[in-house]
C-alpha positions as CSV (number, residue, x, y, z in Angstrom):
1,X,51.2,-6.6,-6.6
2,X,49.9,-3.2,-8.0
3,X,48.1,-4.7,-10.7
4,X,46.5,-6.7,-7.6
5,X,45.9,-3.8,-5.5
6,X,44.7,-1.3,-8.7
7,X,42.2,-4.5,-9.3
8,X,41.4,-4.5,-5.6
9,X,40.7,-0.3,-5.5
10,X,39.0,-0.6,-8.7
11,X,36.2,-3.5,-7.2
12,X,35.7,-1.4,-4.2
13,X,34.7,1.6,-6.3
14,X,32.7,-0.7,-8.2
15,X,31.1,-2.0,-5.3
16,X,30.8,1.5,-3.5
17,X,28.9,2.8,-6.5
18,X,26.8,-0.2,-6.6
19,X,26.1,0.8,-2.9
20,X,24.9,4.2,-3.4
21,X,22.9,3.3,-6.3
22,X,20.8,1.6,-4.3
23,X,20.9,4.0,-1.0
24,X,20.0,6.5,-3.3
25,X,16.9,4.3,-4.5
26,X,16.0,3.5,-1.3
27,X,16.2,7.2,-0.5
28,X,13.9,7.7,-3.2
29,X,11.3,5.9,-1.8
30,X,11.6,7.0,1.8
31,X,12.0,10.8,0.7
32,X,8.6,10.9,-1.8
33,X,6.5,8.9,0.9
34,X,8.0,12.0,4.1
35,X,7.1,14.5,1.1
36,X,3.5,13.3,0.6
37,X,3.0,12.7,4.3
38,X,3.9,16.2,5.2
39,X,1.1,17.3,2.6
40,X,-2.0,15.3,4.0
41,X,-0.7,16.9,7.4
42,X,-0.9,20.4,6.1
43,X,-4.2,19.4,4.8
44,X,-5.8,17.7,7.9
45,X,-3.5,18.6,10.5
46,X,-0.5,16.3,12.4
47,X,-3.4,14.9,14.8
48,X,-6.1,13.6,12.4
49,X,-2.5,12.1,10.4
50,X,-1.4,10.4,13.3
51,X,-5.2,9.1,14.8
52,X,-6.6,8.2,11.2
53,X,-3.8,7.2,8.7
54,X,-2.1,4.2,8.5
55,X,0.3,4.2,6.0
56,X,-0.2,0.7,3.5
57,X,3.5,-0.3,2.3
58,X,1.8,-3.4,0.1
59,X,-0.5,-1.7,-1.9
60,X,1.5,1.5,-2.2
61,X,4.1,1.3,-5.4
62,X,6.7,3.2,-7.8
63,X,6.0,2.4,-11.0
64,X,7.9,2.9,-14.1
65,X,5.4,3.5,-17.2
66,X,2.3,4.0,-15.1
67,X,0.9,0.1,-15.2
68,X,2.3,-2.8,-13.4
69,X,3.7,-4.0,-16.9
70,X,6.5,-1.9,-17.5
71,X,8.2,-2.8,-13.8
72,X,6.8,-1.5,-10.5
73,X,7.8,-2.2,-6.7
74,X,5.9,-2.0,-3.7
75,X,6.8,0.4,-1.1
76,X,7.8,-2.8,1.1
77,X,10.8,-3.7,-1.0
78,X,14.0,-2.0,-0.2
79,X,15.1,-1.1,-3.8
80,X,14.4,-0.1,-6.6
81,X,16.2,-0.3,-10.0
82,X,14.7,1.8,-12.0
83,X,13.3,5.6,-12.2
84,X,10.0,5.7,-11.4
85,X,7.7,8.1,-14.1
86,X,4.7,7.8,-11.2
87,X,4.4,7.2,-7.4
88,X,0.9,5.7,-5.8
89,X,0.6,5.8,-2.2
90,X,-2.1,4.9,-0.3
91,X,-3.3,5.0,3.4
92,X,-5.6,3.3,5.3
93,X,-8.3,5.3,7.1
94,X,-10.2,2.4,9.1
95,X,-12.7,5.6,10.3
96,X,-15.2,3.0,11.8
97,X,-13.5,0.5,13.9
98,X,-14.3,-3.4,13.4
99,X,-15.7,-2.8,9.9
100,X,-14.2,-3.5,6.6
101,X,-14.7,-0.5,4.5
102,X,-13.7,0.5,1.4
103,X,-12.1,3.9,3.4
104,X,-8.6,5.1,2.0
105,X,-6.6,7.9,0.6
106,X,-4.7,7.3,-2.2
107,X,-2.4,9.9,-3.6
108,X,-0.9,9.0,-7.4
109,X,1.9,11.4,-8.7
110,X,2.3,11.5,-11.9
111,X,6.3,12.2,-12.7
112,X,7.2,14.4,-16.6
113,X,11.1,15.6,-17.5
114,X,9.9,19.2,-15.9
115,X,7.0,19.2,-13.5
116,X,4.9,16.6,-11.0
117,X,1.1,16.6,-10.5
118,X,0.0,15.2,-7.6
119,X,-3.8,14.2,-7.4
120,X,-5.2,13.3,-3.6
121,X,-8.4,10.9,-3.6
122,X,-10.2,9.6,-0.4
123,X,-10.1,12.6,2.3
124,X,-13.3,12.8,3.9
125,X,-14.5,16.7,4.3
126,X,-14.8,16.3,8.1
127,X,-10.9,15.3,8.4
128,X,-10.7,19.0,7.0
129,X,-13.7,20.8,9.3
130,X,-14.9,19.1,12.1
131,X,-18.4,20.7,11.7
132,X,-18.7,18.6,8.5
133,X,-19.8,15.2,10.5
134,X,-18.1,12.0,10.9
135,X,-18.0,8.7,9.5
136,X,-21.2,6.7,11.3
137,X,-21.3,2.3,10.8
138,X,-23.6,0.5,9.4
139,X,-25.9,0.0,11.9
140,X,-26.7,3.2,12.9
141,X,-27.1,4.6,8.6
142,X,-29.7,1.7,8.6
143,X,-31.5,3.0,11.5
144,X,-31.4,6.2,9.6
145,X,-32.8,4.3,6.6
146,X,-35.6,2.9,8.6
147,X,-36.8,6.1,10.2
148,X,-37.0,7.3,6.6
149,X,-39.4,4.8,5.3
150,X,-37.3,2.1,4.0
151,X,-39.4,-0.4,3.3
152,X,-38.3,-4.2,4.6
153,X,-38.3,-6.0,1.4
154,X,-37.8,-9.6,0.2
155,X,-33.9,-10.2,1.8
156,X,-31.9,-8.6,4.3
157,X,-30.8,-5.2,3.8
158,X,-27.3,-4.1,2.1
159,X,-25.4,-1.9,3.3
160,X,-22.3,-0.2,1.0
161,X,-19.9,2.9,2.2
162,X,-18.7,4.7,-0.8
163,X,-16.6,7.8,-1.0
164,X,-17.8,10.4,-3.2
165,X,-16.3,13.3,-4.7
166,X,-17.7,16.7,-4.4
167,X,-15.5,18.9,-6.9
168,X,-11.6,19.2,-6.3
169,X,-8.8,22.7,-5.5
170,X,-6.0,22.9,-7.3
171,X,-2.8,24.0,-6.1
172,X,0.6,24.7,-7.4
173,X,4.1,25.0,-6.1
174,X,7.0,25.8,-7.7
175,X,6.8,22.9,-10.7
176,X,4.1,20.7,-8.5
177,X,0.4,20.7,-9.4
178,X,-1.0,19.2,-6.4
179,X,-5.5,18.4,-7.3
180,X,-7.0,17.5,-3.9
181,X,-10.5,16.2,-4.3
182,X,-12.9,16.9,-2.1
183,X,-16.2,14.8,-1.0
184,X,-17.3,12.8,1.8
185,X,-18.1,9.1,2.8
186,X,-21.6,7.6,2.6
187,X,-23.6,4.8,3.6
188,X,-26.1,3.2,0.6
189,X,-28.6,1.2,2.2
190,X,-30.6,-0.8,-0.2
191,X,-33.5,-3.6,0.0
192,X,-34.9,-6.0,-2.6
193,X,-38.6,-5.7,-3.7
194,X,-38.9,-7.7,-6.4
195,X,-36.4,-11.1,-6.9
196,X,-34.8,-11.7,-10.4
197,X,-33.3,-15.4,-9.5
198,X,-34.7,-17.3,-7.0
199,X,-32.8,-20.3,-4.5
200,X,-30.1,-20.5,-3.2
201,X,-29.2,-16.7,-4.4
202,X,-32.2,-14.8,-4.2
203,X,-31.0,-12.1,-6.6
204,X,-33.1,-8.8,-6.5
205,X,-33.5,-5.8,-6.7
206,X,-35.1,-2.3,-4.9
207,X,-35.1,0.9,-3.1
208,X,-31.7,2.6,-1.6
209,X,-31.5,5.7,1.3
């Protein structure tokens, strides 16, 4: 009977340590995403976080050798069995409603035995300083296009939104290097003046505003 119970005591210790092996890599997860939202927020303030950000769990991952190879999971799985060497989060913007845009923040943390640097992609100056602008749809940037003298052209127009970066600020704290890059979103509205494949694709190319 004590060689029963010291087998019992010995499986339940086995078992709690299982157990907090994978509350702690749950943790993990939960801890670094609360650590990088509480950066945007000092970036763009609690209000912009909460009206513009929408936290993707899918296509946000730990990863253990910085490719998908070497053993990754997605933010939406519970555990994770390994320790990650880099984090990449990413947020959904969705600044003009009913359009799919390519509008995000992605923040990718690179993990080393003594320090983390922590580069921020995607934040549109205007999040940061109202007087900067906002985010306008397609529409109205091709109205804009067409007051400017874009000409018609062979097809319908196109229409891309792009971020674009416009230098970066580095900051550091304590062992953190944290690069936030700055730049803005704009509209590229583009015709077709002269066609390089005819039907059904009517390939071409032109002018952009």
């Amino acid at each position: 009977m004590i060689g029963g119970n010291y087998r019992i005591i010995f499986s339940a210790i086995i078992g709690i340590f299982f157990l907090s092996s994978t509350l702690l890599s749950q943790i993990s997860l939960v801890e670094k995403r609360e650590e990088i939202d509480s950066l945007l927020i000092s970036i763009i303030g609690e209000k912009n976080f909460k009206k513009h950000l929408t936290f993707n769990k899918w296509r946000s991952k730990a990863d253990r050798y910085g490719n998908q190879h070497g053993g990754y999971v997605t933010f939406e799985n519970s555990v994770v069995k390994f320790v990650p060497q880099t984090y990449d989060l990413w947020y959904d913007l969705d600044l003009v409603k009913g359009e799919f845009l390519n509008d995000r923040i992605t923040v990718d943390i690179a993990i080393t035995d003594s320090s983390q640097t922590i580069r921020i992609s995607g934040i549109p100056n205007f999040l940061k300083n109202k007087k900067n602008g906002k985010l306008i749809n397609q529409k109205s940037a091709m109205l804009i296009a067409k007051k400017n003298g874009l000409e018609k052209g062979i097809n319908d127009w196109r229409g891309s939104c792009f971020w674009k970066q416009d230098g970066g600020d580095w900051i550091r704290k304590d062992s953190v290097k944290i690069l936030v890059l700055n730049g803005y979103y704009m509209w590229n509205i583009s015709n077709d003046l002269v066609l390089t494949s005819t039907e059904p694709c009517k390939i071409g190319y032109g002018e952009g505003v």
